[in-house]
C-alpha positions in Angstrom: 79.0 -127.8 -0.7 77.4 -130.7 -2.0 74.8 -132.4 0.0 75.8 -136.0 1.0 74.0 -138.9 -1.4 71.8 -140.4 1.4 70.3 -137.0 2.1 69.4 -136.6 -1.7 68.2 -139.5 -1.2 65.3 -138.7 1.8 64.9 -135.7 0.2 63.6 -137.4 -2.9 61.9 -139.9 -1.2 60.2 -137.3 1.1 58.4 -135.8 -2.4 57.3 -139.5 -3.3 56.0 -140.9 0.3 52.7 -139.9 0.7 49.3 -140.5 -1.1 46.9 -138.4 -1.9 45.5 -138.1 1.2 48.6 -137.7 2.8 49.4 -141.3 4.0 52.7 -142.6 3.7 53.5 -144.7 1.0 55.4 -147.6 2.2 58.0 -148.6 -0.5 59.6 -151.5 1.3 62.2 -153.2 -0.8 62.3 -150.8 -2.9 64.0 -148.0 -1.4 67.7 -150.2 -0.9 66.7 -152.2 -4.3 69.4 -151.3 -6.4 67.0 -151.8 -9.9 64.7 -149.2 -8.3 67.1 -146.7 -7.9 68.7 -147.4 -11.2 65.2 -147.1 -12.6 64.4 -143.7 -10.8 67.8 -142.5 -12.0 67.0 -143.4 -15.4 63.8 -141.5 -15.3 65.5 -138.2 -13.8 68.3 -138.5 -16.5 65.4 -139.1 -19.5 63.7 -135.9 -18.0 66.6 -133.8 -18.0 67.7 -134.8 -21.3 63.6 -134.0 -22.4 64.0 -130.4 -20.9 67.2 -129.7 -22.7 66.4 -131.8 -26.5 62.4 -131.0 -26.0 62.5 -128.6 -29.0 65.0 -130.9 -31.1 62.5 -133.7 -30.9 65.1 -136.1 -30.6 64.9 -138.8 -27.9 67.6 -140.3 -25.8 67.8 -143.3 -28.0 67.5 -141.5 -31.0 70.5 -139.3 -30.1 72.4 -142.8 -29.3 71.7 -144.0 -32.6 72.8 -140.9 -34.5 76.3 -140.6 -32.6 76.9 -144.1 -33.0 76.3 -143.5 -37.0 78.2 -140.5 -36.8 81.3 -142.1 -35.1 80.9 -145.1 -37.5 79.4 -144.5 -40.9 78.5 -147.2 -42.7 78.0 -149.7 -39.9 75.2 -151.8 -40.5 71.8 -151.8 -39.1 71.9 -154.7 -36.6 75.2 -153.4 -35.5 73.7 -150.5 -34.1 70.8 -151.7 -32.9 73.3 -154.5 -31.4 75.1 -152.1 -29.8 72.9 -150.0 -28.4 70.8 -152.7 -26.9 67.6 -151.9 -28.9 65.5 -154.7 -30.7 65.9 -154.6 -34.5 61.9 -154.6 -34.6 62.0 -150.9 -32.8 65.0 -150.4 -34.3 63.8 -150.1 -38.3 61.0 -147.4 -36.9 63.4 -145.0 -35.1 66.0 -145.1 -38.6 62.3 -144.5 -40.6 61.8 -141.4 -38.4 65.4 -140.5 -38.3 65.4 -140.7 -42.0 62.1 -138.7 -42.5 63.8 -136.4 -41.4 66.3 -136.7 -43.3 69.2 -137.1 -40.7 70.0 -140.3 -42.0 70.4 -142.5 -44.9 70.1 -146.3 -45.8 72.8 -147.0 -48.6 72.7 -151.0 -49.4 75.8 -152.5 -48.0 78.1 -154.7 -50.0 76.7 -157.7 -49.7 73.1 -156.2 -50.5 71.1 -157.7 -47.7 71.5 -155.2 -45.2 72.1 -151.1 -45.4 74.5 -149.1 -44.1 73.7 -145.9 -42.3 75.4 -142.7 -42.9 74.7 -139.2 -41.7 73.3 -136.7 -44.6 74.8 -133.3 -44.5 71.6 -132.3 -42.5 72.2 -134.9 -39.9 75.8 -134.1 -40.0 75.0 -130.0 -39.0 72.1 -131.0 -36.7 74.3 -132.8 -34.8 76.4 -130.0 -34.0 73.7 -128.6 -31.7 72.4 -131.6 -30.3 76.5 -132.2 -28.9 76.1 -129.3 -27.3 72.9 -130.1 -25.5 74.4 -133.3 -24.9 77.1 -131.6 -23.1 74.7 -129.4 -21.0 72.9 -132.5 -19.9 75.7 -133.8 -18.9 77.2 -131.2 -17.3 73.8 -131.4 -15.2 74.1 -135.0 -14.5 77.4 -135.0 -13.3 76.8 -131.7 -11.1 75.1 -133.9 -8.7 78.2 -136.0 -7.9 81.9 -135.3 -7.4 84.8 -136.7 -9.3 85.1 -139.6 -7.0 81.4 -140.5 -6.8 81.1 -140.0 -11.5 84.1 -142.7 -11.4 82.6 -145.2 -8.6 79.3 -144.5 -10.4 80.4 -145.5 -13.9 82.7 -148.7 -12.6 79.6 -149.9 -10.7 77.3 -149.7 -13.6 79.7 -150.9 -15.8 80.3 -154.0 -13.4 76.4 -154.9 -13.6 76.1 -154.5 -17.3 79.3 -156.7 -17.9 78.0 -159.5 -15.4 74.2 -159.6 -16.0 74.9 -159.3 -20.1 78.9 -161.6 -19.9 80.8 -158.7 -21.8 83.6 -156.9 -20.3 82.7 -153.7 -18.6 83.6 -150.8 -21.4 86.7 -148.1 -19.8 84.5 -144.9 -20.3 86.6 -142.0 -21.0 88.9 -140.0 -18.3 86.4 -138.1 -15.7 86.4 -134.6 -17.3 85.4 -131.3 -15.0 83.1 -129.9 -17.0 
């Protein structure tokens, strides 16, 4: 049976509160701050995803990028980067290093100011495994929560992304049992 959220909870924050020489750390704030915990989630999720992509060498936003292009060939470089929140600045290095390794390529768009990304037939193939790492991961994320709890989960994020950035919220795809 799976343990009730609160006791995950003050189990993890057991691991965090003391200091080297054993004195409690006292978190204040932090510990009902809902940025904190989003933040500390964030960090669990980017080191499960590390454990299970380590030998790919592909980072979580590097994965985003390549299914994005994948799902949408030939969308431009600011769209992605648009879409996936990331600053065109960082942007330009992570297609450099994605293309370096020749997962994808810059093909000058129509109106020959921009490019448009594509897959390669590499990046296509490679892909194939990272999906199923992908699923893996997720198949550990959502192991910590129940049906009810993934759907809550996903509405209340949703709801803070479409308020703080004035989008709607996205509908995320059926819960699936995996």
């Amino acid at each position: 049976m799976k343990r009730d959220l609160s006791d995950r909870a003050a189990l993890q924050q057991s691991r965090l509160d003391a200091s080297e020489d054993g004195a409690p750390i006292n978190f204040g704030a932090l510990t009902a701050g809902l940025g904190y915990a989003l933040r500390r989630a964030q960090l669990a999720s980017f080191k499960s995803f590390q454990q299970l992509f380590g030998e790919s060498g592909i980072t979580p936003a590097q994965y985003s990028a390549l299914l994005i292009i994948e799902l949408n060939p030939g969308l431009r470089q600011n769209q992605v980067s648009d879409a996936l929140g990331i600053k065109r600045a960082n942007f330009v290095g992570l297609i450099d290093k994605l293309e370096e390794r020749r997962l994808v390529e810059r093909i000058q768009a129509a109106d020959r100011r921009s490019y448009a990304l594509h897959l390669t037939e590499e990046g296509r193939k490679f892909m194939a495994s990272l999906h199923a790492l992908n699923t893996a991961q997720e198949q550990r994320l959502r192991a910590a929560l129940t049906p009810q709890q993934r759907t809550l989960l996903l509405d209340a994020l949703n709801a803070i992304v479409s308020s703080i950035d004035g989008v709607p919220a996205r509908a995320g795809p059926p819960d699936e049992e995996t």
